[in-house]
Every structure is written in C-alpha cells, then in structure tokens.
SEDREN-750618 format. One line per 8 residues: their letters; for each residue x, y, z of C-alpha. Coordinates in steps of 0.2 Angstrom, whole numbers, plus 5000, padded with zeros to 4 digits. Layout:
BEGIN
A> X/Y/Z; ... $
END
This chain:
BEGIN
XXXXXXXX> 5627/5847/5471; 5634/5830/5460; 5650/5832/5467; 5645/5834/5485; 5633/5819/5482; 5649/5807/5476; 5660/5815/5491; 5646/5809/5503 $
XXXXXXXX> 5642/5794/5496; 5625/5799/5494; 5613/5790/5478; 5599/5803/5472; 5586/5793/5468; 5566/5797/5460; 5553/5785/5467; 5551/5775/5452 $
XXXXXXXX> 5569/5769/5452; 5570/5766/5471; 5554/5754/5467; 5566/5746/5453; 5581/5744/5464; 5570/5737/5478; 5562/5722/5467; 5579/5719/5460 $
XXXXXXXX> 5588/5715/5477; 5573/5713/5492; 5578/5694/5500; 5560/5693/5504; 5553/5696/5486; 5565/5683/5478; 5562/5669/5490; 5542/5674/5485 $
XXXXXXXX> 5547/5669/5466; 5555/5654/5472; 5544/5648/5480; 5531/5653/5465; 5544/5643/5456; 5541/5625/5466; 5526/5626/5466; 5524/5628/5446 $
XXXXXXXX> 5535/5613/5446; 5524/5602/5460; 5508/5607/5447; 5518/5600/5434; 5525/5587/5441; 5507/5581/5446; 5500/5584/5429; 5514/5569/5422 $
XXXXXXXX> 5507/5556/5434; 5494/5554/5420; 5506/5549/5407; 5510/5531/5407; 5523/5524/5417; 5538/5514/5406; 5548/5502/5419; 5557/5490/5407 $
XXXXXXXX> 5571/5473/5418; 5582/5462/5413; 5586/5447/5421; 5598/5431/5420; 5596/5416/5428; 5606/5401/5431; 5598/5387/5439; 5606/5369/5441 $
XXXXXXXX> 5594/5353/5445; 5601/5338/5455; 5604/5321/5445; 5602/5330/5429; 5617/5328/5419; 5615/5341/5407; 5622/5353/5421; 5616/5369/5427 $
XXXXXXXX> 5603/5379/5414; 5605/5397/5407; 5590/5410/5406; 5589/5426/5398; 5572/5437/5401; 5568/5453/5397; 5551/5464/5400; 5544/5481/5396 $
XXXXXXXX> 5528/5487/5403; 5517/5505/5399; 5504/5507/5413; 5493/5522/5415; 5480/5526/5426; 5462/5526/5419; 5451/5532/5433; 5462/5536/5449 $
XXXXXXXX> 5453/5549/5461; 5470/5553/5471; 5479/5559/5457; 5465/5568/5451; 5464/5576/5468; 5482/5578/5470; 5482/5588/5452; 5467/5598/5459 $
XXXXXXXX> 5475/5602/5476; 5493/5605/5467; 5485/5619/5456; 5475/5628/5469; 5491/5629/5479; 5502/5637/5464; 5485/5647/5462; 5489/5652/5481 $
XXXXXXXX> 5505/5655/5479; 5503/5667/5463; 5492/5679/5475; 5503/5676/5490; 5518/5682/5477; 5506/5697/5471; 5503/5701/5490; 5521/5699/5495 $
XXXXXXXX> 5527/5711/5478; 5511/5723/5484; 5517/5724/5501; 5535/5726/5497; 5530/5741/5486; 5521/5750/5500; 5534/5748/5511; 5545/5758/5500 $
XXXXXXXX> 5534/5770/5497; 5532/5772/5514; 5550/5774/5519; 5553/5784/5503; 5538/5797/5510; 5545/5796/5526; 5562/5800/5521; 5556/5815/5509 $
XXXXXXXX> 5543/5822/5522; 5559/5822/5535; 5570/5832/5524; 5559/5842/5520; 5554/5845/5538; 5573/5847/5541; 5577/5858/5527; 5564/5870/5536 $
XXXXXXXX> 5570/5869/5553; 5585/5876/5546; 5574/5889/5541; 5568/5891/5557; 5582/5890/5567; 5590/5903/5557; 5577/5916/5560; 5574/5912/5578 $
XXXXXXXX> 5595/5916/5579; 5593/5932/5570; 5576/5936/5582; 5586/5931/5599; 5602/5942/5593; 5590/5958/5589; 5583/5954/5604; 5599/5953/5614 $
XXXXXXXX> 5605/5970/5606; 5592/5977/5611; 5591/5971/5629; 5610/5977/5632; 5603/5992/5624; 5587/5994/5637; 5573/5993/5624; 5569/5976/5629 $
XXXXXXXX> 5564/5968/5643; 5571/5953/5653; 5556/5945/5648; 5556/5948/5630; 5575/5939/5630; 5569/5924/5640; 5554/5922/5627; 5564/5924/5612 $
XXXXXXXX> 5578/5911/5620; 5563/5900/5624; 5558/5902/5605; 5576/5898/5598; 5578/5882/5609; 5561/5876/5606; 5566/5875/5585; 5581/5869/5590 $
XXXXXXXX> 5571/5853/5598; 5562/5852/5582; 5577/5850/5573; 5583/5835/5584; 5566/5827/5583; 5569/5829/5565; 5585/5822/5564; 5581/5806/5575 $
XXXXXXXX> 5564/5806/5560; 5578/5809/5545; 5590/5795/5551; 5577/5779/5556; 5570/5782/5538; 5584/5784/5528; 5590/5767/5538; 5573/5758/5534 $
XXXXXXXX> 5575/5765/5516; 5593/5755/5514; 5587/5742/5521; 5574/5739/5509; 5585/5743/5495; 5600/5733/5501; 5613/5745/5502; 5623/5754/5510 $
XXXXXXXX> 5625/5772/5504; 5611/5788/5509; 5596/5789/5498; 5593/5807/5493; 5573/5807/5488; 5573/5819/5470; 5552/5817/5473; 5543/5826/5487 $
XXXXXXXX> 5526/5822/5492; 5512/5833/5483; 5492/5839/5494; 5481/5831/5486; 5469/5841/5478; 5449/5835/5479; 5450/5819/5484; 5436/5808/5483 $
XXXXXXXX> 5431/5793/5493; 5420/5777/5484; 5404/5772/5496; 5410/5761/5507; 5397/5748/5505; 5404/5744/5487; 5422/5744/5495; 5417/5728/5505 $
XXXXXXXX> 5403/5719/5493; 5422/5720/5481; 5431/5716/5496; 5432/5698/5493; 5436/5697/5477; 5452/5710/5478; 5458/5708/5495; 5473/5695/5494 $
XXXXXXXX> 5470/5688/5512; 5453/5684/5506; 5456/5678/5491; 5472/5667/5498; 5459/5660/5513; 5447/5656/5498; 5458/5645/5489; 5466/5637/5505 $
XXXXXXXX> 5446/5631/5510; 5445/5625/5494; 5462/5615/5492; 5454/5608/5509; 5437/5604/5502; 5444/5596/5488; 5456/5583/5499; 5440/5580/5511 $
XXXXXXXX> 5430/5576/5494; 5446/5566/5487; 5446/5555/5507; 5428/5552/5505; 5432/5545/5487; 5447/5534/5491; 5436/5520/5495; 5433/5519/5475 $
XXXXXXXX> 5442/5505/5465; 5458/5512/5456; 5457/5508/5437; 5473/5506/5429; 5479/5500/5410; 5494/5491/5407; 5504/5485/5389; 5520/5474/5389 $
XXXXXXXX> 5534/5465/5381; 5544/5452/5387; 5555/5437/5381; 5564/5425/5387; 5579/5413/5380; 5592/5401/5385; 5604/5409/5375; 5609/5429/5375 $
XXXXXXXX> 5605/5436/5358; 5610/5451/5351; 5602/5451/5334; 5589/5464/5335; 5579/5455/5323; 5576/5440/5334; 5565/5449/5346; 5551/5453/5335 $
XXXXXXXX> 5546/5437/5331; 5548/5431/5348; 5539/5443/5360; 5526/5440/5370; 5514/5455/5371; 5503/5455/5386; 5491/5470/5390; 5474/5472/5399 $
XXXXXXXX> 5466/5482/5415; 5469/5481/5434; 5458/5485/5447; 5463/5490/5467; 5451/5485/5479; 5457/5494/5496; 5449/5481/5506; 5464/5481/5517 $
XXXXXXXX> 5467/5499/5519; 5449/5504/5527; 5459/5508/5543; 5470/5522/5537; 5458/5525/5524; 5442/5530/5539; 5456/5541/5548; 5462/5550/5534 $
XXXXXXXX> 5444/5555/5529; 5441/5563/5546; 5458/5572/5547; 5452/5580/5533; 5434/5582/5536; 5443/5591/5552; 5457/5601/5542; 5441/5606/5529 $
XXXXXXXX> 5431/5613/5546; 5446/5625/5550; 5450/5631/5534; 5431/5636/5533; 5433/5644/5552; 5449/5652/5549; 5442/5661/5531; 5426/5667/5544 $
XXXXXXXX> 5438/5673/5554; 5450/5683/5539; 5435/5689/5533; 5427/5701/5549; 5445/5704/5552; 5448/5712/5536; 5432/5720/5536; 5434/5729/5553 $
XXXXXXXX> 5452/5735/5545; 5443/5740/5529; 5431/5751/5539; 5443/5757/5551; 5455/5763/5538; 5444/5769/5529; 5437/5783/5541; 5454/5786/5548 $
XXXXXXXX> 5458/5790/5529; 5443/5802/5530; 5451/5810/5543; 5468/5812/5540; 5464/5819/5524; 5453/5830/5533; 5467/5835/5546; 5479/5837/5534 $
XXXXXXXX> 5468/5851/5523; 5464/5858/5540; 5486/5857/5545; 5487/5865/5527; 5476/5882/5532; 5483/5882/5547; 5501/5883/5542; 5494/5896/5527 $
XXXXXXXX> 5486/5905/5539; 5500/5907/5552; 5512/5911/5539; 5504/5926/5534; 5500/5930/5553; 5520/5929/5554; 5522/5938/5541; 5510/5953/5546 $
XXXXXXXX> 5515/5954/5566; 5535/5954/5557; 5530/5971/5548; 5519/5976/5562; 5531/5973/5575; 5545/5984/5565; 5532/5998/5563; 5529/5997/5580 $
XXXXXXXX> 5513/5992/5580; 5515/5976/5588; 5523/5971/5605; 5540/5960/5606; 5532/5946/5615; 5515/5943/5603; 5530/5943/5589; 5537/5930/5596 $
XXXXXXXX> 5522/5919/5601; 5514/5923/5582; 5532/5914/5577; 5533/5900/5587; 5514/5897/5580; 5521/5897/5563; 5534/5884/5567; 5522/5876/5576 $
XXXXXXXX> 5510/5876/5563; 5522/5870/5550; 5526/5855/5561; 5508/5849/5563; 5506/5849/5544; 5520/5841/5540; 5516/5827/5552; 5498/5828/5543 $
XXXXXXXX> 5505/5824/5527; 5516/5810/5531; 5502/5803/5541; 5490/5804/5527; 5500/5796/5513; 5503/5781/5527; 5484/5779/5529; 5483/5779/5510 $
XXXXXXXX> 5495/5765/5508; 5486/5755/5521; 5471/5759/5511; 5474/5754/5497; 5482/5737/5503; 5466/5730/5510; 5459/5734/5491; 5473/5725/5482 $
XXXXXXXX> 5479/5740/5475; 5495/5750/5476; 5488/5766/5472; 5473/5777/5478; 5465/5788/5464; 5480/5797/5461; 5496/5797/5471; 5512/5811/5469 $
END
C-alpha cells in the first residue's frame, strides 16, 4: 500500500495533520494574522502619542544692515523642546477606538481560523464518506456482475425468465450509476480538500467518520441567551457599535480645549562653539502649558460630530440586524441538526435491516424458497439503503459543523 501510495502520488493523511498542514499554508489564514499584526501595531502606535514629543533645530543666520560698517552679522541658535499632551480627548479617543479594533480584529482572526478548520473538516468528511461510498460500490458492482452472469447462465439454460435478465441488468446498471455519482462526489472533494491544503498531490483520509452514539441536544433557550456572548459575528458587531459609540462621544467632546505641557532649551551666539561646556551656563530654559481653543474649527468640527452621530446610528442598526439574523440561523440549524441526526439513525436501521433482508432472501432464494425477481429487488434495496445512509452521515456531520460555528466552537459534544 506505501508503495502504491508514492507511485500515485498520493499523501495519507489523519485529520489532525491535515488541520496542521492547512494552518500552515491557507492564503486566507495568513493574511488574517497580518492583519492581527497591523492592527497590534496601530494600538501601539496610538499608545506612544502620549509620550512627549522631542523636535530639537538648529539654525544660522547672516544678516547684514545698510550704513553699518561693521559688515554683515553672524547668529548661531539652537532649540530643543519636550511637549506632551496633558488632557487631549482625541488621542484618548483615538487609543480607545485603536484597541477596540485590534479587540475586533483578534475575534475576526478566531472566526477566520474557526471557519477555516471547519471547512477542512468538511472536505476531509466529504472525502472519507466518498471513498467509503466508493469502496462499497465496488462492493456492489461486484455482486450485481456475479448475480447478472448466474442469471444470464441460467436464462441460456431456460430456468430464467426474460424478465428476470432484464431486472437483474437493470440492478447492475443502476450500481453502476451509483459508482459514477460516486466518482463525480470522490473527485470535487478531493479537489476542494487540495485546495485548502495547497497542494497538489491526492489526500488519502486514514480516519473515517464514526455514528454517533446518544447524542444529546442542550435546551435551546440557553443556546441563544449564550448566543451573544460566543457567537463571533456578534461579538464583532458589538465591538464595531462601540468603536462607533466612542468616536460619536469623542466628536461631541472635540469642542473641549486641548491642554498641552511643553519644556525647552535654546541658545543663541554670534559665534559657533564647540565646547560642550559652554552650553550649560548659557541656556535658556523655557517651559509652561498651552491651551487650543478650536474657535476656528466649529465648522468641521459640527459636521464631524453628525457623521458620527450617523455612523454610531448604523452600527447600532446593523448589530440589530446581525443579531435576528443569527438567531433565526441558530434555531434553524438547530432543528435541522435534530433531524439529520434523526434521519441518519433512522438511514442506519434501515441499511441494518436491509442487509440482513439481503442476506435471508440470498439463502432463501438458493433453497428455493424465494423467487428470482423479489432477490433482486431485496438487493437493490440494500444498495439503495446503503446510499441513503451514507448521504445521512455526511449530511449530519455538515449540520454539526454549522452548528457548532454559530456557538463559537469547532466541536459539538464529541466529534470522530
């Protein structure tokens, strides 16, 4: 089996190590930490406004005087200044917004990772639940070929009738369509599966997918009281309304004086001096507080507060809006997870049941006990059967992953 895997080109793979290879190479992820990244630095970046500012100049000056015979004078100046804001509602509000958005960002990152891993395990289920599908198909097609040649012996033989060939040829076509279904199924999979694990070589799936066995569904009514606080739409439209709260808040307060402090040196000499020691004793020191008055900027000011008194009165719409969205998908899912998991236990007594039918009208039909054509149609009930629960089980663990998305989670009680 190695070797055949290296001839073809084929990587075996468990679930947990497609997961790994996935987060290691996904396009989408990586631009997610990146951008997680920027906006670390943005909060940073905002937090230094705080520090004071150092802008130090040096200047020289010639300046010459008409009928002054001294000629043209000489000036060397040099100034350093510290200022820092003391009481500055824009860059506290720029600091405030800045860390709400690397605060959105970090769940946007956790919903992006979350919905990366659910998209493997989707693929991955997919993939295994084909082959599986396939493998039996086979199965199938093998036993239909040996019914249809019995059948055929026996018809040249006169003890079968001309309908008992055409139903077991209608038998062996019909899991032969399966197969092809099954194919098509195998192949957009196994393509989906690359393509989220960036490469270029067949996944084989080592794990299949396991019934659950008494599964248990929480109340509903404490799924969505929790919903808010685990969801990550909601939790992102939270923090966005509140980014937006605070810039209305910080428009409103722009019309406040900005208190600043300052502290400088500065000299200033006809003559460059490049003793260090000179500069000490002849330094002026200059420091005290300013205050902005934005008298002039009213305008701007009046239309920036009412952009964001608008801006604040979407956000709060649009998380209104998140909110019934993600609770009608919440109660939907749910039931239809109630369902499926119902269909798939009914698919799995089902297929149980018709297999031991199969089995019994087989053994029947060789004692002759059984007629040719209620063989047959006991067969293609069992393949039939087989197909339904198959589609049961894939269907099932998709409704899980959906599930369990809307609840922040990447697993439901127990997965395989």
């Amino acid at each position: 089996m190695l070797m055949l895997m290296l001839c073809l080109q084929i990587d075996s793979l468990s679930l947990d190590q497609a997961l790994a290879r996935g987060l290691n190479v996904s396009p989408a992820y990586q631009e997610s930490k990146v951008t997680l990244d920027k906006s670390r630095i943005a909060f940073f970046q905002s937090l230094c406004t705080l520090l004071p500012t150092v802008s130090t100049t040096g200047s020289y000056t010639m300046s010459e005087y008409p009928n002054v015979p001294t000629g043209p004078t000489e000036r060397y100046s040099t100034n350093m200044n510290f200022s820092m804001p003391l009481f500055d509602l824009d860059v506290l509000g720029s600091i405030l917004v800045s860390g709400l958005t690397w605060k959105s960002n970090r769940i946007q990152h956790r919903s992006d990772l979350t919905n990366l891993i659910l998209q493997i395990k989707s693929a991955y289920y997919g993939l295994a639940n084909a082959r599986e599908l396939l493998r039996y198909s086979d199965i199938a097609i093998h036993r239909s070929d040996e019914n249809l040649t019995l059948i055929k012996t026996k018809f040249e033989l006169g003890a079968a009738s001309r309908l008992d060939l055409l139903q077991a040829e209608v038998l062996y076509l019909q899991t032969r369509q399966v197969k092809a279904r099954t194919k098509t199924q195998e192949i957009t999979a196994q393509e989906q599966l690359k393509s989220l694990l960036g490469q270029t070589r067949d996944v084989y799936p080592m794990d299949t997918l396991a019934v659950p066995r008494n599964l248990t569904f929480p109340p509903l009514d404490s799924l969505v009281e929790n919903l808010d606080r685990v969801n990550y739409n909601l939790r992102l439209a939270r923090e966005i309304e509140r980014a937006a709260k605070i810039n209305l808040v910080t428009a409103y307060l722009a019309f406040v004086p900005r208190v600043s402090g300052f502290y400088g040196f500065s000299t200033s000499s006809e003559s460059l001096h490049t003793d260090l020691g000179w500069y000490p004793d002849n330094t002026t020191k200059n420091w005290g507080i300013s205050v902005s008055f934005p008298i002039f900027e009213i305008k701007d000011l009046v239309f920036k507060w009412l952009n964001a008194r608008k801006d604040y009165q979407l956000k709060k719409l649009s998380r209104q809006q998140t909110v019934l969205e993600t609770v009608k998908a919440l109660r939907t899912t749910y039931y239809g997870l109630q369902e499926s998991y119902e269909n798939l236990q009914l698919s799995q007594r089902s297929y149980e049941a018709a297999t031991e039918a199969a089995n019994i009208a087989q053994e029947q039909y060789r004692l002759g006990a059984l007629s040719l054509i209620n063989w047959l149609k006991v067969e293609g009930d069992m393949y039939t059967s087989k197909t339904a629960y198959s589609l049961a089980l894939s269907e099932f663990f998709v409704q899980q992953l959906n599930f369990s998305y809307l609840l922040g989670e990447t697993t439901f009680n127990k997965e395989p």
